[in-house]
C-alpha positions in Angstrom: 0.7 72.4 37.4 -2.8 73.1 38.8 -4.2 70.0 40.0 -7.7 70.7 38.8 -9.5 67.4 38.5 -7.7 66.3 40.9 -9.2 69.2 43.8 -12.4 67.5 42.2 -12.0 63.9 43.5 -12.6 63.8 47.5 -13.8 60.7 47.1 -13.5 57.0 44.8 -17.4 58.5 44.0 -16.1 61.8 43.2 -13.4 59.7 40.7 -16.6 57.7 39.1 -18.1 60.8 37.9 -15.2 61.8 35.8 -15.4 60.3 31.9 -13.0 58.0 31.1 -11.6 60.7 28.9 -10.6 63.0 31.5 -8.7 60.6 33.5 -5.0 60.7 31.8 -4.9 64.0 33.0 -5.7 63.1 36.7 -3.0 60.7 36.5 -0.7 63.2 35.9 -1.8 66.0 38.3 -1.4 63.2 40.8 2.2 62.2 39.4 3.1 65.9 39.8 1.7 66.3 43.4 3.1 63.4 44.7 6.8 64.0 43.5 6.4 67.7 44.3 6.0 66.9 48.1 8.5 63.7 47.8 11.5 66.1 46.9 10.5 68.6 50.3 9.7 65.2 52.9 11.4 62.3 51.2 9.5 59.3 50.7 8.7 56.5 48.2 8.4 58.1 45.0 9.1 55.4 42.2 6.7 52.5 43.4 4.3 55.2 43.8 4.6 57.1 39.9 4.3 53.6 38.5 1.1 52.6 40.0 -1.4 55.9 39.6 -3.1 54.2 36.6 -3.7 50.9 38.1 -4.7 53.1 41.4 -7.2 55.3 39.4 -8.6 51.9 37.2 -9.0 49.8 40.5 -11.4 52.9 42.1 -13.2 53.4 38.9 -14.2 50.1 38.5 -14.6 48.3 41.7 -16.3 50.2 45.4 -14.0 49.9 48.1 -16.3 51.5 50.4 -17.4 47.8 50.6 -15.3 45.6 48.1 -11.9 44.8 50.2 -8.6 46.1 49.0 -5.2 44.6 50.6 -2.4 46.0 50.0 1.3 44.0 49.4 3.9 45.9 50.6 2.3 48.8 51.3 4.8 51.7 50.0 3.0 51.8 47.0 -0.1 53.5 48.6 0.1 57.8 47.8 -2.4 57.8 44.5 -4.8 55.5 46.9 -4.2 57.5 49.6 -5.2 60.8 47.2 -8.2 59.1 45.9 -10.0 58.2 49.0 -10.0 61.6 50.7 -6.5 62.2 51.9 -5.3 65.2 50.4 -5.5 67.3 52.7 -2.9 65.3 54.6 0.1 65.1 51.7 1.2 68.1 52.4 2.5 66.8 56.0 3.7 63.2 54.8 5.5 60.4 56.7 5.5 63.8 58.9 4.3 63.5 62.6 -0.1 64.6 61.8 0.3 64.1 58.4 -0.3 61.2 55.7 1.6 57.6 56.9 3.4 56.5 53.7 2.2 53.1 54.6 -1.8 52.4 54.4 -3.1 52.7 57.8 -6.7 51.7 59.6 -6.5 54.8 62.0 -6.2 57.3 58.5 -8.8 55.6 56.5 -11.4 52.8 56.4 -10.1 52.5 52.6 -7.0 51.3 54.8 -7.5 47.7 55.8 -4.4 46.8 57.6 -1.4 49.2 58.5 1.1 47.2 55.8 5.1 47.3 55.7 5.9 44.2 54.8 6.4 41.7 51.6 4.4 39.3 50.6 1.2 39.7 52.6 -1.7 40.3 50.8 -2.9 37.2 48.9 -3.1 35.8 52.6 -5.1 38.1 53.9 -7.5 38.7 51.0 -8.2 35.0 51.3 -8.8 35.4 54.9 -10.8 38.1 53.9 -12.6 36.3 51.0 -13.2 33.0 53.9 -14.7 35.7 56.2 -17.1 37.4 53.9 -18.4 33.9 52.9 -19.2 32.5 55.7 -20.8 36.1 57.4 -22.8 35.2 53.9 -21.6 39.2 52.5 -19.4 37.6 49.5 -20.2 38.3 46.4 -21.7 35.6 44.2 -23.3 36.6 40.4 -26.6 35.0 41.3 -27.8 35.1 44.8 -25.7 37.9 46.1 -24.4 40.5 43.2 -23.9 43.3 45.7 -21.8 41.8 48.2 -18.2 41.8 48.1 -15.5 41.6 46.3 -12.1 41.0 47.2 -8.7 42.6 45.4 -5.3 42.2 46.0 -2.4 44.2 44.9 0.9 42.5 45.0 3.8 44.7 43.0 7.7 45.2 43.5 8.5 41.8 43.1 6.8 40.6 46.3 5.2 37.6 44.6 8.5 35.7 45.2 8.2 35.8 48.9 7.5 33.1 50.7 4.1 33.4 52.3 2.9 35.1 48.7 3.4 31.5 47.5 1.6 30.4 50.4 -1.0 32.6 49.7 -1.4 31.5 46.3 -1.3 27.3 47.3 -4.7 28.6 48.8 -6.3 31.4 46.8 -6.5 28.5 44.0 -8.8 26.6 46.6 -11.4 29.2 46.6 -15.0 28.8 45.1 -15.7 32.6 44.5 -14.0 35.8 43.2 -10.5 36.6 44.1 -9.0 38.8 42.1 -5.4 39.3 42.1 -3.6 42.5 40.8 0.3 42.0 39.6 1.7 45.0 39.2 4.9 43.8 37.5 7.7 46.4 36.6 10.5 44.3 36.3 11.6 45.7 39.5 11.9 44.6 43.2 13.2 47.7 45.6 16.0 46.9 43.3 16.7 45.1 40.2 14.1 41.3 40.8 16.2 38.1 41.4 15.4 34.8 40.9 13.9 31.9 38.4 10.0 34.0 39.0 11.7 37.0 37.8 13.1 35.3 35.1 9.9 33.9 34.1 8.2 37.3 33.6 10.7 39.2 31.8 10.5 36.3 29.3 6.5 36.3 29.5 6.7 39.9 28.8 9.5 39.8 25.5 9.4 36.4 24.1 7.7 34.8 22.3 5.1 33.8 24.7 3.8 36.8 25.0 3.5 37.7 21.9 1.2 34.4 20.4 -1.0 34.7 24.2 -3.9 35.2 22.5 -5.2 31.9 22.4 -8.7 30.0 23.2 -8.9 29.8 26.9 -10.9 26.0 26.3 -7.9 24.0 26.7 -6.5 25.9 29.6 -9.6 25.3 31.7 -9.3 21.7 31.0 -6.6 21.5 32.6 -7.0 23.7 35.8 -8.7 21.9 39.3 -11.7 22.0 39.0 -11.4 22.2 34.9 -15.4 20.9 33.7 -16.6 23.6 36.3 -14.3 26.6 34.7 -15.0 25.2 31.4 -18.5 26.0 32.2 -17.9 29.0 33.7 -15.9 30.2 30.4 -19.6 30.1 28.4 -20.3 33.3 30.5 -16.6 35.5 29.7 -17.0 37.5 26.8 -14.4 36.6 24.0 -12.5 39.5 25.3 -12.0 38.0 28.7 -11.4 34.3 26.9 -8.5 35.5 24.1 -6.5 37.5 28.0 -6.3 34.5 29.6 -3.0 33.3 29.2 -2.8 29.5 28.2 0.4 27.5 29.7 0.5 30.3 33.2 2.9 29.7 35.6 -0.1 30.7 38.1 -2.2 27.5 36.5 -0.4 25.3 38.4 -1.9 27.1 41.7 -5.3 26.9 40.4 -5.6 30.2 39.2 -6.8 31.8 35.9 -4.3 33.8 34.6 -4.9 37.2 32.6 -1.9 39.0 30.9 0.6 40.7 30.8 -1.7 43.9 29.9 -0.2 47.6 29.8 -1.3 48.9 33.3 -0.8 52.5 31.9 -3.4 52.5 29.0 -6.5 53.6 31.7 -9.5 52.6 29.1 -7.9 49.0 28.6 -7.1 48.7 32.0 -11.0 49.6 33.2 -12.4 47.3 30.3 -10.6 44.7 31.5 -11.0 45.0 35.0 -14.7 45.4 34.4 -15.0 42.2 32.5 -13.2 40.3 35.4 -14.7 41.9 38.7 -17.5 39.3 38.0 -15.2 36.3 37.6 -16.3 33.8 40.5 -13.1 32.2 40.6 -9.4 33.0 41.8 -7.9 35.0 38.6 -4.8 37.1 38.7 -4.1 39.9 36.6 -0.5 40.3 35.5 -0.3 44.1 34.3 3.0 45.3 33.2 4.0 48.8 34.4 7.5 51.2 34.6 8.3 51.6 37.8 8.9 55.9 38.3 6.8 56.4 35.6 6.1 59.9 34.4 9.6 61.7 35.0 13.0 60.7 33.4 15.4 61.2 36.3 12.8 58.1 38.5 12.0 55.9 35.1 15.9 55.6 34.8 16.9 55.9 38.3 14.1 53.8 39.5 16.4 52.0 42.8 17.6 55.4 43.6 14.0 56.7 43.7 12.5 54.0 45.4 12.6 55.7 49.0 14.6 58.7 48.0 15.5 61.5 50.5 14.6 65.3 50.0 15.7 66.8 46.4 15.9 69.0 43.8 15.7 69.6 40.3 17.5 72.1 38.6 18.3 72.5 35.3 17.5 68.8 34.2 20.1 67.9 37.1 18.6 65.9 40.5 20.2 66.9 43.5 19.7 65.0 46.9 19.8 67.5 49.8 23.0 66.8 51.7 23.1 64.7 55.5 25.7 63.0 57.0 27.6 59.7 56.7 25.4 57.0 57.3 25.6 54.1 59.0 24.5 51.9 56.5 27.6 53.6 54.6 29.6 52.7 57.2 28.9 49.6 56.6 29.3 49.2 53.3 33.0 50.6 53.4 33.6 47.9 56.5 32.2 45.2 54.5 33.8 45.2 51.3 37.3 45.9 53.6 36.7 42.3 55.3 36.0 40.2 52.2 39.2 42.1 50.6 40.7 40.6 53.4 39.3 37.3 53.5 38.2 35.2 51.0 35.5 33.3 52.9 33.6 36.4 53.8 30.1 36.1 52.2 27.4 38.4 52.1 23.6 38.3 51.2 20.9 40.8 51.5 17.2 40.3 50.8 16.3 43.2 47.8 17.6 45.7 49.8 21.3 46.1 48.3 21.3 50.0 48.5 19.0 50.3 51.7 21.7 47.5 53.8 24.8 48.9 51.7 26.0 46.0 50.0 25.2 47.8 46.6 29.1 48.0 46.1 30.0 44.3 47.4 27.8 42.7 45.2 29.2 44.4 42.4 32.6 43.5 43.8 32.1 40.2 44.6 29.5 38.6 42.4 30.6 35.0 43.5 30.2 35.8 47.5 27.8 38.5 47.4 23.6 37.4 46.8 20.6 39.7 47.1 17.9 37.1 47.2 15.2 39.2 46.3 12.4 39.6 49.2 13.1 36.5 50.9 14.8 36.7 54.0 13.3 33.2 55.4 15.7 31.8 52.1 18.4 34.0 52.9 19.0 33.0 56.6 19.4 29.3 55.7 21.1 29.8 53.0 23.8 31.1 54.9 23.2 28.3 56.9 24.2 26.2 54.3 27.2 28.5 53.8 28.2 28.3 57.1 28.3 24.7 57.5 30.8 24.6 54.3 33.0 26.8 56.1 32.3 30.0 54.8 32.2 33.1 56.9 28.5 34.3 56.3 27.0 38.0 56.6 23.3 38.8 56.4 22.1 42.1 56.2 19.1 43.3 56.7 16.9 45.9 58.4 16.1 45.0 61.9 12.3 45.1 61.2 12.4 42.7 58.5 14.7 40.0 60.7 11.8 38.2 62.8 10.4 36.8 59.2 13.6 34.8 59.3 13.5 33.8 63.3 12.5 30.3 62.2 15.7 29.8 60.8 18.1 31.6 63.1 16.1 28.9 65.4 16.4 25.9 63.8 19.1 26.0 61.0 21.4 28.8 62.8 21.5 28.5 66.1 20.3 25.1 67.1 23.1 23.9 64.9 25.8 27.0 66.6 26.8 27.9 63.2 28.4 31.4 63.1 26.4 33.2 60.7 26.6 37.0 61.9 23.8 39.8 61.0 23.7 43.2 60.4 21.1 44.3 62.1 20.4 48.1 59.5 17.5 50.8 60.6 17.8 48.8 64.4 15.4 51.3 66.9 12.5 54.0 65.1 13.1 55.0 61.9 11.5 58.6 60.9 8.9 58.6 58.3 8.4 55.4 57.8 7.1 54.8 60.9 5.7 51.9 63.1 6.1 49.3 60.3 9.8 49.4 60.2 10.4 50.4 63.7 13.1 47.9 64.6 12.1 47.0 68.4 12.6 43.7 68.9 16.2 42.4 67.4 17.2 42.1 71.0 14.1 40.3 72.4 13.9 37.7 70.1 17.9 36.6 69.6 18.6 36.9 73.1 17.0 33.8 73.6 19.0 31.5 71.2 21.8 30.1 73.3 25.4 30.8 72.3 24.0 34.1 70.5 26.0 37.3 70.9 24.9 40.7 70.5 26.4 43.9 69.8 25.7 47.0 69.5 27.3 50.0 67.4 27.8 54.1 68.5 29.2 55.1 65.9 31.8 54.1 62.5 34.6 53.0 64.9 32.9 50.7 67.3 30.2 49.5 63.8 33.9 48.0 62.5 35.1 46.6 65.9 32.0 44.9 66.1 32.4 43.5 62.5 35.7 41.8 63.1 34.8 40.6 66.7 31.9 39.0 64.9 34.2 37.7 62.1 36.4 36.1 64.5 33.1 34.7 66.9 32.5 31.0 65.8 30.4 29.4 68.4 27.1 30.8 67.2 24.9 33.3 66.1 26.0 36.6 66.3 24.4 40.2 65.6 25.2 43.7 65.5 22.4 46.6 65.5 22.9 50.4 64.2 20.2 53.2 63.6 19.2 55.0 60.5 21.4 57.8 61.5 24.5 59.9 60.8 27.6 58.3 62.3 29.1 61.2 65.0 33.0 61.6 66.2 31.9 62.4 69.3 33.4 59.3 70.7 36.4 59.1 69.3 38.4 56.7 71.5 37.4 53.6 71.3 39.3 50.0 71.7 38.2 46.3 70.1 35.4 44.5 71.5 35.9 41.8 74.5 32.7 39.4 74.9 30.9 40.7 77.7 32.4 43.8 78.4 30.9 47.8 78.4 33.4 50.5 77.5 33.6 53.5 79.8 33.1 56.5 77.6 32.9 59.1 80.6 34.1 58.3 83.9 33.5 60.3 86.9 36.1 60.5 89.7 33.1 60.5 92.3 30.0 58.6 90.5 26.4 59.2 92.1 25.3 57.8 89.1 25.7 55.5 86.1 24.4 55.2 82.6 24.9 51.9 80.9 23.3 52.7 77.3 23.3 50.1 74.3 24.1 51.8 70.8 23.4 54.8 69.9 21.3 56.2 72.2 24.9 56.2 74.3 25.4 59.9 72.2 22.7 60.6 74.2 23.7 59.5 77.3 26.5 61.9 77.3 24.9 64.6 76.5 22.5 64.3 79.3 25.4 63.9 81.7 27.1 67.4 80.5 23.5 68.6 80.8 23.9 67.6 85.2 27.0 67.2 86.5 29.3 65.5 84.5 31.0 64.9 87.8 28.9 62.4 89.0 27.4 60.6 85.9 30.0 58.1 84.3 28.4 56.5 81.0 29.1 53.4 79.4 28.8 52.2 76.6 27.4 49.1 77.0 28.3 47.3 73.2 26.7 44.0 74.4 23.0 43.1 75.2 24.3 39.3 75.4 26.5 38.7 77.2 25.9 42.1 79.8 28.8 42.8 81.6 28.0 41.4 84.9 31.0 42.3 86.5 30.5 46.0 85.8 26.7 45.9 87.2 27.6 43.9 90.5 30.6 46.7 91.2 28.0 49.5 90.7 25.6 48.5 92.4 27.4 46.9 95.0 28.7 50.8 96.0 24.8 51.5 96.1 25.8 53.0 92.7 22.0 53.8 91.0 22.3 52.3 87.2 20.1 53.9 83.9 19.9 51.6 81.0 19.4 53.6 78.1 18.2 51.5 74.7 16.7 51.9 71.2 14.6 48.8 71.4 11.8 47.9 73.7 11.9 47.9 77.1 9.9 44.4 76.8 12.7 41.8 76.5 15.1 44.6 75.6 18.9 45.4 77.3 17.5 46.6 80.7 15.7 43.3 81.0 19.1 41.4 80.6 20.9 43.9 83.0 18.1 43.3 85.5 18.0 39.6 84.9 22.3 39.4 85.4 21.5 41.9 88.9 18.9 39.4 90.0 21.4 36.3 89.0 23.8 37.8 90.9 21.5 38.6 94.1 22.0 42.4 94.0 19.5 45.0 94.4 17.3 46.0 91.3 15.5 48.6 92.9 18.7 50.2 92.0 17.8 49.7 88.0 16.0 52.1 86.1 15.5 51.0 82.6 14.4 53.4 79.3 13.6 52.0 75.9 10.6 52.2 73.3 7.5 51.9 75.5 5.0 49.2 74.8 2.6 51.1 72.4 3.5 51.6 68.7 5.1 54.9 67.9 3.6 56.5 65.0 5.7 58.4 61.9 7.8 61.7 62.4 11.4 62.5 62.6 13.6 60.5 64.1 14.0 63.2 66.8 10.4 63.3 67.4 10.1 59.9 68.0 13.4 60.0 70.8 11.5 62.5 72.6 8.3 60.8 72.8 10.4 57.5 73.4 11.9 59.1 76.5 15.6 58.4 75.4 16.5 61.9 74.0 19.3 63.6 76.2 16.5 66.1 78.0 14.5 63.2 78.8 17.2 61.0 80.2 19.0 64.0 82.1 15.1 64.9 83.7 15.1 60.8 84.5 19.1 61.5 85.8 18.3 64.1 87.8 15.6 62.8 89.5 17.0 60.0 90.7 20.3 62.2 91.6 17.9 64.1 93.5 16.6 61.1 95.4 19.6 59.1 96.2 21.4 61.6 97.8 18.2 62.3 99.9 18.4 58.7 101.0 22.7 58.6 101.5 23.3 59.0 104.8 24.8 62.1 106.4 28.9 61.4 107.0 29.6 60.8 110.5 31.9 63.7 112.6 35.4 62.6 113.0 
């Protein structure tokens, strides 16, 4: 398909020029572009089919060029991203130069904040809304009709989070326009848990749905502020007054509520969100859309198209270009072998069931096996709660998404040392999805808990050590951290875990040097070694980042033996700061230290590879770093004395 109209639209203006006839076809030259480049580079590609409508409405109707548009989640960006003069950049996307999959401030102004995460948007809007008030740029029907307005677009089930529900306690305090966009497709990342999504698939089937129709009189009664919306409903058209949804869960937050409406029928969707761009009150839109919309393989394989991998389609048949064992299926195999094995093994994930591998344990064990839906604040003290009964809890989730639970691994975890262990998925950079999933800071945060132990994995062997060390570890909290990687045999020996201690995974008979890396980067580490001089590089791998082995880093250095620490994490707070802090603890000489990590600026999307090398902690980059210091200390040894 020629994307004709769609070569036409450089810019939301460009899109206002079109008749409203024309734009059913745009939506599907923009379906077919997106999931033609999603099958060569991988990306989100359900969230993204489901929302082109609601994408192309929003534009049409509202000017973001000065209105505000915040984005929840974020992953559901690529028709925005086409509409506001980014199409030259698809071609290239989640690819280092190319098109972020998330919306980012450095590709667009369009782009408010770079977004990753649930459940932000409502928050921000209303900071947003607060902001434009009081700089006296809000919009207002009488005194200001040109200033701004403020949209935000919540979908995949992110409404359930936590700080969405804080956002709504105070969107319903506002006293101008807030519109809120639900894009609701009866889908999280995987299938919605939870009384809220309950609530809408009813609202969308039953018999609520069906009589909405109704006066909106009575339902302004009873809002806050009820005799001011009552008068405020003489000036909605009776179009606007039958939406508006009488008996709204979202009433109780002080919010008008309009819906559900089809967000895939584009003249409906631009009448309506013409009548209620003028609303000067917090209203919510609840639009009810398919998730993977426009193709049969993503409509009924919406989860598995969420953030699919490369693939093709041939002769009605999806194939997924082929990569390696993961780790997170790893995992999943290890996981479901310990609660075969023990019946107070639990597990919960936080609506990522495929993306932590716990698809398989759930389905297993539906009576110890939760996904929460996007709530990993819930999750973590739940477990709590488990733990305290005398269950054996496991949480996984993806590193970057941990510190939105750090409140409770404070308070409910590890103040109380209850032994709830996490799985610490996607732990260092990521690839394509870039900065807002990096995980770099697992390690900085836990370390500070006391009794908290933390592991590290290099590949499927040590990943199931780790798991049963942790199973057996009851004094606290506990954590183990793997990429978003293949698992490799490279290593292949490889005994249990002891607390504290490194595994020597290439020892030198005369070392000049040592490497002590933490997870995988110690594939790495050996690589660079073979790269030297094997000879005088012995590597370890270093399996904890709490406790480090001191013993090992006082003999080393203690024979004037120069230590690298090698880490996927920051080197802020990271495993090179603990090995420097155990050295300086133990009064030995840290000028003997050198530590490698993520550097303290945000790495931006590529490949995995990419991001190694400009991390420094690819093997050519740590075997320059080896060398050098090779080079160096045997400058300083001094010469052997004559017998």
């Amino acid at each position: 398909m020629k994307p004709e109209l769609l070569s036409l639209v450089q810019s939301p203006a460009d899109l206002r020029k079109l008749p409203i006839s024309d734009l059913p076809q745009l939506a599907q030259e923009m379906r077919h572009v997106i999931c033609e480049q999603v099958k060569k580079s991988g990306g989100h590609l359900a969230p993204n089919l489901g929302v082109v409508e609601l994408m192309i409405a929003l534009h049409y109707v509202f000017d973001f060029s000065s209105d505000r548009l915040l984005f929840d989640v974020g992953h559901q960006c690529y028709p925005h991203k086409l509409l506001t003069g980014r199409q030259h950049l698809l071609d290239n996307l989640r690819q280092k130069g190319g098109m972020s999959g998330f919306p980012s401030p450095d590709e667009s102004p369009f782009d408010l904040f770079s977004v990753g995460h649930a459940g932000t948007a409502i928050s921000t809007a209303v900071g947003m809304a607060r902001g434009d008030t009081i700089n006296n740029e809000a919009y207002k029907p009488e005194s200001n009709p040109e200033g701004r307005r403020v949209v935000a677009f919540v979908g995949d089930a992110s409404i359930v989070n936590g700080v969405a529900m804080e956002g709504l306690n105070n969107a319903g305090t506002l006293k101008r326009q807030l519109l809120i966009v639900l894009n609701d497709n009866g889908m999280s990342i995987a299938n919605p848990q939870g009384a809220i999504a309950d609530y809408f698939d009813h609202l969308r089937v039953g018999s609520t749905y069906r009589s909405m129709k109704r006066t909106a009189k009575s339902v302004m009664k009873g809002l806050p502020g009820g005799s001011l919306l009552e008068d405020m409903s003489h000036r909605m058209t009776e179009m606007l007054k039958d939406a508006i949804f009488e008996d709204s869960w979202f009433e109780h937050f002080g919010i008008i509520s309009i819906g559900p409406i089809d967000g895939h029928d584009l003249p409906s969707l631009i009448n309506m969100l013409i009548e209620v761009r003028n609303v000067d009150r917090p209203l919510l839109l609840h639009t009810h859309t398919i998730k993977g919309k426009g193709f049969e393989y993503t409509e009924s394989n919406a989860t598995e198209f969420h953030s699919s991998k490369p693939f093709e389609v041939k002769d009605c048949a999806v194939t997924v270009k082929p990569s390696g064992r993961s780790f997170t299926t790893a995992f999943s195999d290890a996981i479901v072998d310990i609660m075969k094995s023990d019946d107070k093994v639990v597990v919960a994930t936080a609506a990522m069931p495929d993306g932590t591998g716990t698809k398989e344990a759930l389905a297993l064990f539906p009576d110890r096996a939760w996904d929460t839906g996007i709530c990993e604040s819930h999750a973590m003290d739940m477990l709590a709660g488990l733990a305290k009964t005398g269950c054996k809890p496991f949480f996984a989730v993806y590193s970057t998404f941990l510190q939105r639970a750090f409140d409770q691994a404070f308070q409910e975890v590890a103040l109380q040392d209850l032994p709830v262990r996490l799985c610490l998925d996607r732990a260092g950079v990521v690839g394509g999805d870039g900065a807002v999933h990096h995980g770099f800071c697992d390690i900085s945060i836990l370390r500070v808990l006391p009794n908290a132990v933390l592991l590290a994995a290099i590949n499927e062997q040590t990943l199931k050590h780790g798991l049963q060390f942790m199973l057996e570890y009851n004094d606290g909290l506990s954590a183990i951290r793997y990429p978003r990687d293949s698992v490799t045999n490279i290593v292949s020996d490889s005994p249990s875990f002891t607390i504290g201690k490194a595994h020597c995974i290439l020892q030198s008979k005369n070392p000049k040097l040592a490497i002590l890396a933490y997870g995988s980067p110690a594939i790495n580490a050996l690589e660079s070694a073979d790269r030297i001089d094997s000879n005088a590089i012995s590597v370890y791998d270093a399996r904890f980042a709490k406790p480090v082995d001191g013993e090992l880093i006082e003999s080393l250095i203690s024979q004037s033996i120069p230590i690298i620490t090698v880490e996927d994490h920051s080197v802020i707070g990271g495993f090179g700061t603990a090995v420097i802090e155990e050295a300086n603890k133990r009064n030995l000489d840290t000028t003997l230290i050198t530590t490698l990590g993520l550097p303290d600026r945000w790495i931006g999307h590529g490949s995995r590879k990419e991001q190694l090398e400009e991390a420094g902690i690819d093997s050519v980059s740590i075997a320059a770093v080896a060398s050098k210091i090779l080079q160096t200390h045997r400058k300083e040894s001094p010469a052997p004395v004559p017998s």
